[in-house]
C-alpha positions as CSV (number, residue, x, y, z in Angstrom):
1,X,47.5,64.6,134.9
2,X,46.8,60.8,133.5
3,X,44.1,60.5,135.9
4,X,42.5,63.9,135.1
5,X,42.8,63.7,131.7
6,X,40.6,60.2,131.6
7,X,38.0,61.8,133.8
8,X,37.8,64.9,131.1
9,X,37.4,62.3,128.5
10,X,35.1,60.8,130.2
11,X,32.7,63.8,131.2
12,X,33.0,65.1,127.5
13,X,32.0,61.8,125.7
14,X,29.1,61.2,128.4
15,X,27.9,64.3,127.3
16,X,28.5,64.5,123.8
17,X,27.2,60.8,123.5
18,X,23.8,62.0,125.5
19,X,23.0,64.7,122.4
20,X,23.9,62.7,119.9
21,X,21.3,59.8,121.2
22,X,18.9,63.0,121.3
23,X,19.9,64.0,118.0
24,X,19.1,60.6,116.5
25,X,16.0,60.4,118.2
26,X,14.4,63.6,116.9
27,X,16.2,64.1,113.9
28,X,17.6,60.7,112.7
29,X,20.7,62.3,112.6
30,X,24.1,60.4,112.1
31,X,26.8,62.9,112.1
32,X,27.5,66.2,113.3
33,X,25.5,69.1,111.8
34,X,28.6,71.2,112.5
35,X,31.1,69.1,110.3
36,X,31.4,68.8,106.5
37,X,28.9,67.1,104.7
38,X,32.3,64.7,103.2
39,X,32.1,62.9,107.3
40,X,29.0,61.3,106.7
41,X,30.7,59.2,104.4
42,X,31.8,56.0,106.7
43,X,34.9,55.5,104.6
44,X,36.4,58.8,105.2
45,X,35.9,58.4,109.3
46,X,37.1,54.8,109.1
47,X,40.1,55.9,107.4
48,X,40.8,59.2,109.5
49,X,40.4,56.9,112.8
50,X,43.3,54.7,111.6
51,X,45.7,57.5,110.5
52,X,45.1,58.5,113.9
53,X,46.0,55.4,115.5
54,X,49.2,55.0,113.5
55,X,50.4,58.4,114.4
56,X,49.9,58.1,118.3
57,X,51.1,54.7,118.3
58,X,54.5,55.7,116.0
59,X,54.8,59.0,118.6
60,X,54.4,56.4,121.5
61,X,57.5,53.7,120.0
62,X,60.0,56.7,118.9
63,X,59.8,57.9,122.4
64,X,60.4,54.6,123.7
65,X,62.9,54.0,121.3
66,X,65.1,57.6,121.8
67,X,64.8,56.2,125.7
68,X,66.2,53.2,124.9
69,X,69.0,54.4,122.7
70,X,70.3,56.8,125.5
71,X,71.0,53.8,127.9
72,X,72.5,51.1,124.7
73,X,76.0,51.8,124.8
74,X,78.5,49.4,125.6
75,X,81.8,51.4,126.6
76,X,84.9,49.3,125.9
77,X,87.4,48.6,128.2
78,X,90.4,50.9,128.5
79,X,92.9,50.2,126.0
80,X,95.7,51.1,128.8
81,X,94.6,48.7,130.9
82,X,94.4,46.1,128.0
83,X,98.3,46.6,127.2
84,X,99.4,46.9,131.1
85,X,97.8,43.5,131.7
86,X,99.5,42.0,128.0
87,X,103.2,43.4,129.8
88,X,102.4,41.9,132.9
89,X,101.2,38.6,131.1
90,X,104.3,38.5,128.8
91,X,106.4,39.1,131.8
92,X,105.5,36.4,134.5
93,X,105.6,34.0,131.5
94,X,109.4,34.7,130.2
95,X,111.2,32.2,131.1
96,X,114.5,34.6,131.0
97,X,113.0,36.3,133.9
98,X,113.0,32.9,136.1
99,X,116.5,32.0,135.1
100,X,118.5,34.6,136.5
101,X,120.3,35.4,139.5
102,X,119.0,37.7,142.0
103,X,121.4,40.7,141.4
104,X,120.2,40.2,137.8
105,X,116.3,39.9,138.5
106,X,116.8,43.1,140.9
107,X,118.8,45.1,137.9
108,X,116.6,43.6,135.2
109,X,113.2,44.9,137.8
110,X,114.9,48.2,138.0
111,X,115.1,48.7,134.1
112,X,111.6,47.6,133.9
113,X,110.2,49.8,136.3
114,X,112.4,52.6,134.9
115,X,111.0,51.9,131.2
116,X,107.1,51.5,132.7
117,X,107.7,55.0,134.3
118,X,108.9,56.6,131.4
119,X,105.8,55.3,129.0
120,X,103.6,56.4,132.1
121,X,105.0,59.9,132.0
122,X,104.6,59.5,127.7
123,X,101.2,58.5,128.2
124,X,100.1,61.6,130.7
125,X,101.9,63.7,128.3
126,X,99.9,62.5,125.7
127,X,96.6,62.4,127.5
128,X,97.4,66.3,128.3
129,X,97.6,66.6,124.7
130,X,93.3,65.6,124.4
131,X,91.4,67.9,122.4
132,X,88.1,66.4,121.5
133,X,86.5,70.0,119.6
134,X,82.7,69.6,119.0
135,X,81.4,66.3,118.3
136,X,77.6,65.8,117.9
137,X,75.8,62.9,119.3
138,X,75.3,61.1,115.8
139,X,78.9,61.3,115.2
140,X,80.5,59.8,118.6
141,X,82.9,57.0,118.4
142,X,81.7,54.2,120.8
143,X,84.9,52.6,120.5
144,X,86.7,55.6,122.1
145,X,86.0,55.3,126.1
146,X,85.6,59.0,126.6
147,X,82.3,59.2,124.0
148,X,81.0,56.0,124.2
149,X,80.4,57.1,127.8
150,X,79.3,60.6,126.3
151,X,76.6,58.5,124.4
152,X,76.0,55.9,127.1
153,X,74.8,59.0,128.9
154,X,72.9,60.5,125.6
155,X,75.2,63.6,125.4
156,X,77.1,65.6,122.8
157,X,80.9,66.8,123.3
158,X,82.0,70.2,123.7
159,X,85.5,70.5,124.5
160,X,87.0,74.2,124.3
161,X,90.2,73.8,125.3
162,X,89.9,74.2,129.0
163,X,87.1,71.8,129.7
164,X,84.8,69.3,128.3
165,X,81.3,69.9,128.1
166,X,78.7,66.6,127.7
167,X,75.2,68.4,126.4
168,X,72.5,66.5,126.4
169,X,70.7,65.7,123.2
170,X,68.0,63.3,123.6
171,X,64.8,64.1,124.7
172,X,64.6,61.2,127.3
173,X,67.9,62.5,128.6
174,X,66.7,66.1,129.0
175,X,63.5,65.1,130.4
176,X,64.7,62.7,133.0
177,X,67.5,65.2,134.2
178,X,65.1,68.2,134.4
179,X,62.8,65.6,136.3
180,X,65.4,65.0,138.6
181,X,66.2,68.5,139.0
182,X,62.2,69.2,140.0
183,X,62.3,66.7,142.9
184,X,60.1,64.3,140.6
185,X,63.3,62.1,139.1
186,X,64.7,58.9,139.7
187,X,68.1,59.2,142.2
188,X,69.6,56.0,140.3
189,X,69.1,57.7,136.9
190,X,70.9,60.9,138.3
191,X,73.6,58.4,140.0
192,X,74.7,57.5,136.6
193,X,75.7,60.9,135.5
194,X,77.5,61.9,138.7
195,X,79.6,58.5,138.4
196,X,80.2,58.7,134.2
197,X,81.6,62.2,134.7
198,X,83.8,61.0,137.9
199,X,85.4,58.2,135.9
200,X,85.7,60.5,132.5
201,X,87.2,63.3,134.0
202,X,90.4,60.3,135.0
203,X,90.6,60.8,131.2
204,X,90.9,63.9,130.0
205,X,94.4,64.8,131.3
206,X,93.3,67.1,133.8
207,X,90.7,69.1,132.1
208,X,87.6,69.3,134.2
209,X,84.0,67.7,133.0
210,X,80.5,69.6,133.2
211,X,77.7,67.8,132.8
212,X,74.9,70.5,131.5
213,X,70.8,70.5,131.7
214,X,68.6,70.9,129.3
215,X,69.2,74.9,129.3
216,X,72.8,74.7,128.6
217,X,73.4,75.5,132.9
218,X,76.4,73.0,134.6
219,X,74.4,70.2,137.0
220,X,77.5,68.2,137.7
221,X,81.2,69.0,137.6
222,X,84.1,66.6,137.7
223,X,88.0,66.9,137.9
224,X,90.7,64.8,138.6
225,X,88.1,61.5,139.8
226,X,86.2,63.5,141.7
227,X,82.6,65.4,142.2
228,X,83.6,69.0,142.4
229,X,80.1,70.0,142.3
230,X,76.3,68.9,141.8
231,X,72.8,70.5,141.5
């Protein structure tokens, strides 16, 4: 279309620019009969030519920048992980640990793994609990891990209760996944999505994820770690 478009340009200005040589020759004409009389004013054109510019040049950076902004976010690491590690730190360390007897250490690993059990069952039964609603794109909290991969991937949240929805809101996003489903889009790209709603839907305490296209119809569908389903 690039290439077709230049050759149109091309053809049209050749021609255009043949008449208006004619035009000057015969009539000493320097603008267009057809336009307002206000164009042969160099001022005006020099000023209309600018605006112009500006304009395609600001369409050309916003799209550059929504493309950018879809792929910015940094996802913070899991705040689980983060206090298993701080346990396990704070354990090897204590020195209480090293000074007991075995019968003690086994008795004392016993209670531990009781007590890391029962805040592994507290914390399923509170990640069973997750009910995100409907959060827009604008509004997603990158600190979360759940939407700051939502807006890593340039999605909004719908969660009704018995699965989670990410819809795509930027136009980079939508254009890129309908690309992809067209047989024109990068693999890599896709990738990304398949992977972000594999490691969200560890997350969501069993509630499926759907990723959606453009047209609101599921292209990738998640549960439990695992693709379940993709375009």
């Amino acid at each position: 279309m690039n290439i077709l478009g230049l050759v149109l340009q091309l053809v049209v200005f050749g021609l255009l620019g043949s008449i208006d040589v004619r035009r000057k020759e015969q009539n000493n004409a320097t603008m267009w009969e057809e336009l307002p009389i206000v164009f042969n004013k160099g001022v005006l054109v020099v000023v209309i030519t600018g605006i112009s510019f500006i304009f395609s040049f600001a369409g050309l950076g916003y799209s550059y920048l929504q493309s950018n902004i879809s792929g910015s976010a940094s996802i913070p690491p899991d705040e689980n992980n983060e206090m298993a590690n701080s346990q396990q730190s704070s354990t090897s360390t204590d020195p209480y640990y090293t000074e007991e007897s075995t019968s003690n250490k086994t008795s004392e690993i016993d209670t531990v793994e009781t007590t890391e059990t029962a805040e592994e069952n507290s914390s399923n039964a509170e990640e069973n609990e997750i009910s995100l609603g409907i959060i827009p794109y604008e509004d997603l909290d990158t600190s979360d891990s759940i939407q700051g991969k939502t807006q890593y991937l340039g999605c909004s949240i719908e969660d009704n209760g018995q699965e989670i929805n990410f819809i795509p809101e930027m136009s980079a996003t939508i254009q890129n996944l309908n690309l992809y489903i067209s047989g024109e889009g990068n693999e890599d790209y896709f990738e990304d999505f398949l992977d972000g709603a594999s490691e969200v839907s560890l997350q969501t305490g069993g509630k499926p994820i759907n990723i959606l296209d453009g047209n609101g119809d599921i292209i990738i569908s998640a549960e439990d770690g695992e693709v379940t389903y993709s375009i």
